[in-house]
C-alpha positions as CSV (number, residue, x, y, z in Angstrom):
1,X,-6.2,-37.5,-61.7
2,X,-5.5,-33.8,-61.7
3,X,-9.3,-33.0,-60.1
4,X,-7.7,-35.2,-56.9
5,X,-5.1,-32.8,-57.3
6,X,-6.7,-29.8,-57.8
7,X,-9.2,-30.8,-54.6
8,X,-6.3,-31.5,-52.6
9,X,-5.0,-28.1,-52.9
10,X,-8.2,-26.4,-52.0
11,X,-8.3,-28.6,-49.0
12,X,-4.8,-27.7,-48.3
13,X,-5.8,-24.0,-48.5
14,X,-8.9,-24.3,-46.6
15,X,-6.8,-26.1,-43.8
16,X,-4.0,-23.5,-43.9
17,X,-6.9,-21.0,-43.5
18,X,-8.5,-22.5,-40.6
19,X,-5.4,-23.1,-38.8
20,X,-4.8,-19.1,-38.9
21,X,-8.3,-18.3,-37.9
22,X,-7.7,-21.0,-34.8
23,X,-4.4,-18.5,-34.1
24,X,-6.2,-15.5,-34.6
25,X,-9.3,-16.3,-32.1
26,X,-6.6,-18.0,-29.5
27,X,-4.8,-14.6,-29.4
28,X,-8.1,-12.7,-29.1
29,X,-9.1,-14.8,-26.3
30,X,-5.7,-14.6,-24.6
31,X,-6.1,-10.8,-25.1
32,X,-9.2,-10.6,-23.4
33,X,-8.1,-12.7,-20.9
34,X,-5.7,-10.2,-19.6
35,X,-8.6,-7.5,-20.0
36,X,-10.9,-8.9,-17.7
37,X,-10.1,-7.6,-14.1
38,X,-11.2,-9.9,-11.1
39,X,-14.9,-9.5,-10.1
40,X,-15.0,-8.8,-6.5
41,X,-17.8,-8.7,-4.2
42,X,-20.4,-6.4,-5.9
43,X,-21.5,-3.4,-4.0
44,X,-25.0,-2.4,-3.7
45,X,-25.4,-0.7,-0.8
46,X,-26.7,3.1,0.2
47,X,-26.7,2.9,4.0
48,X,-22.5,2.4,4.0
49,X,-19.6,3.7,2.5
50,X,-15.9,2.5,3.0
51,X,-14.7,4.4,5.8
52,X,-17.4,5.3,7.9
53,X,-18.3,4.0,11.4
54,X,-20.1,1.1,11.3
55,X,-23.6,1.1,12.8
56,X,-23.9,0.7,16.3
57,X,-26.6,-1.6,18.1
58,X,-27.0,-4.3,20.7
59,X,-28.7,-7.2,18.9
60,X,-29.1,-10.3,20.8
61,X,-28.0,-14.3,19.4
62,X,-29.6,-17.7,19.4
63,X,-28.7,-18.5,22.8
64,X,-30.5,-14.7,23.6
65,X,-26.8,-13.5,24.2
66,X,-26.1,-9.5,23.6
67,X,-23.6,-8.6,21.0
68,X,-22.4,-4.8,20.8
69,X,-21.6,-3.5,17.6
70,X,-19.3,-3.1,16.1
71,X,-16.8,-5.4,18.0
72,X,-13.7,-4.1,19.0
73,X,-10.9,-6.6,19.8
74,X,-10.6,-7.2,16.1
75,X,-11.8,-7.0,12.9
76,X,-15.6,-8.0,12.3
77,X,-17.0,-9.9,9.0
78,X,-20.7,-9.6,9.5
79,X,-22.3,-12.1,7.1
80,X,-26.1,-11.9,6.5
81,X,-27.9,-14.8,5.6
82,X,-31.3,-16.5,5.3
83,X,-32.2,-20.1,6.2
84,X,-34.0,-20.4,2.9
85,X,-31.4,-18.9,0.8
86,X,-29.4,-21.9,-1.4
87,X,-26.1,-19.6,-2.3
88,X,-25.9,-18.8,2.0
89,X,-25.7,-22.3,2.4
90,X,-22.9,-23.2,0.1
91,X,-20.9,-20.3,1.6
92,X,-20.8,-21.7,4.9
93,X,-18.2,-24.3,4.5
94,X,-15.9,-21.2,3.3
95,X,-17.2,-19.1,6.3
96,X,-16.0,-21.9,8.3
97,X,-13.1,-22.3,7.4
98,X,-12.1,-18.3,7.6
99,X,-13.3,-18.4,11.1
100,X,-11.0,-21.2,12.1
101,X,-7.8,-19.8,9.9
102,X,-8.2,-15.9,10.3
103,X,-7.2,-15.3,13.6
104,X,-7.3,-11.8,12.9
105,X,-11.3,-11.7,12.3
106,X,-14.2,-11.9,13.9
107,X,-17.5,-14.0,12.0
108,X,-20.8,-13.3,13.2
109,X,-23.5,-14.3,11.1
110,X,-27.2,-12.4,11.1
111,X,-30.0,-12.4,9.6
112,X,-32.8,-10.1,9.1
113,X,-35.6,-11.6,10.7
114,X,-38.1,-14.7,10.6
115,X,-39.1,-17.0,13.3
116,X,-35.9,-17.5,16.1
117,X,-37.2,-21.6,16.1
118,X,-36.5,-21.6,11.8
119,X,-33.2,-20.1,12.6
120,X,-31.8,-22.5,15.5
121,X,-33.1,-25.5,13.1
122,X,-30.8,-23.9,10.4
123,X,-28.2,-23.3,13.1
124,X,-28.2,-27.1,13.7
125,X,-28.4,-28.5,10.8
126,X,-25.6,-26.6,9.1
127,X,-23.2,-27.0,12.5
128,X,-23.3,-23.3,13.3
129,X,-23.6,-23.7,16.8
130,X,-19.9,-22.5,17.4
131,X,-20.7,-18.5,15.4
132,X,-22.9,-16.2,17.0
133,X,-26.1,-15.7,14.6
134,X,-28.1,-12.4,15.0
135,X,-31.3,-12.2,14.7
136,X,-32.7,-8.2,13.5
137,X,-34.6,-6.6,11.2
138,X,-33.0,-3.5,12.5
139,X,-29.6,-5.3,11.9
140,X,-30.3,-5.6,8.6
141,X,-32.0,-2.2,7.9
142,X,-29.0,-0.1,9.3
143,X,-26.1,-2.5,6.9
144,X,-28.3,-1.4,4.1
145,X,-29.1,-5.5,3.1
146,X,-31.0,-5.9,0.0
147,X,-30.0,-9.2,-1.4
148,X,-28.2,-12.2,0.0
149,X,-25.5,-13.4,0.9
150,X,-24.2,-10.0,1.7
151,X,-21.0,-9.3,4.1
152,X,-19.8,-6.5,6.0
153,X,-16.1,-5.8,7.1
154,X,-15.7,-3.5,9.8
155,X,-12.0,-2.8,11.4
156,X,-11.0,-2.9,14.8
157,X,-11.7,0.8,15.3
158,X,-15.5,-0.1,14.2
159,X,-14.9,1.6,10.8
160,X,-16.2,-0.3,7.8
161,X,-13.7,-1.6,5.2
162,X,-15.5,-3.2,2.6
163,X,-18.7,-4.6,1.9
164,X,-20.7,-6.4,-1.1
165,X,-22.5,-9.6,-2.2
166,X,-20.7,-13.0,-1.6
167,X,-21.6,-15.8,-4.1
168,X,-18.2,-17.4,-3.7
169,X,-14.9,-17.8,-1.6
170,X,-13.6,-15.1,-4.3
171,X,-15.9,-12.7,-3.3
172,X,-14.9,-13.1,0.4
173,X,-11.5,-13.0,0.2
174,X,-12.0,-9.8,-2.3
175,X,-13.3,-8.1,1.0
176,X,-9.7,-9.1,2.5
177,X,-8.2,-7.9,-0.1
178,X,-9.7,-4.3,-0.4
179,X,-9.0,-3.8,3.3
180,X,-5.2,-5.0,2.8
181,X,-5.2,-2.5,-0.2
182,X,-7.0,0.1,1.7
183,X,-9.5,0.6,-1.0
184,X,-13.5,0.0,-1.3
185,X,-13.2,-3.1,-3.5
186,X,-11.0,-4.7,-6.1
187,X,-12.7,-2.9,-8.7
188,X,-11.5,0.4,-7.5
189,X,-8.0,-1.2,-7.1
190,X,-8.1,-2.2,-10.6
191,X,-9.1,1.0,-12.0
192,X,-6.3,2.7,-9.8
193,X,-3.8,0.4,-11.2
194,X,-4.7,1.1,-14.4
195,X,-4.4,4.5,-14.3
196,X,-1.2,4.8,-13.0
197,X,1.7,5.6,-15.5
């Protein structure tokens, strides 16, 4: 009887301990939590910086249309994607959905090249008949594009505001935000923050 006893209270012990190292991790992670800042659209870019004019070029659609850049009735998100790209096309329903509740923006997509009948097959099958698409190597070249997805945000003045990869509707709207917040990205708002007193 008293080793049932005895192993009871061991197990009692080693439940008591458990339950503290369970509190002791939650905390951490709740800790951490509050650490991590919100990843924003990454910038990898040496062609732009916040700030600066945007490019300027004529650069011609689908439908053979000329498009001056940067545009200047409003702001511009210049979104760069390939037909063979998988991320670019799970983007689109968010791209869509911008250009139909921003009223304040501008989306044009581009890409940097490839064969103008690949692109209007692309064009159709993902119902992007209604954005201009732009066609350039040059387009791409002068934005500095090295990976994809990649978006530009250029002001009505034809400055550019922000600019980085976009994996996600996060990433976009972190674009939205850094021009709201008048700083390059979310990362340098975060820093900021956290250096103020």
């Amino acid at each position: 009887m008293s080793l049932l006893v005895i192993s009871n209270i061991i197990l009692w012990i080693g439940v008591l301990l458990l339950s503290g190292l369970v509190y002791a991790l939650t905390r951490q992670v709740s800790i951490l939590h509050q650490r991590i800042a919100p990843a924003g659209a990454l910038m990898i870019n040496t062609e732009l910086a916040v700030g600066q004019p945007a490019p300027g070029l004529i650069v011609e659609d689908l439908q053979g249309a000329p498009h001056e850049l940067p545009l200047s009735d409003r702001s511009t998100l210049l979104f760069f994607l390939a037909p063979d790209c998988p991320i670019c096309k799970s983007v689109l329903p968010v791209l869509k959905s911008v250009r139909r509740d921003e009223t304040w923006l501008n989306v044009l997509l581009a890409s940097d090249g490839g064969e103008m009948d690949e692109h209007r097959a692309y064009a159709a099958s993902q119902g992007l008949e209604n954005f201009p698409y732009l066609v350039s190597e040059e387009l791409g070249r002068r934005f500095g594009v090295s990976k994809l997805p990649y978006a530009v945000l250029i002001d009505e003045q034809g400055n550019v505001t922000a600019f980085g990869i976009i994996n996600s509707r996060e990433h976009l709207e972190s674009l939205f935000e850094a021009r709201e917040r008048g700083v390059a990205s979310i990362q340098e708002y975060m820093n900021q923050a956290a250096t103020r007193p």
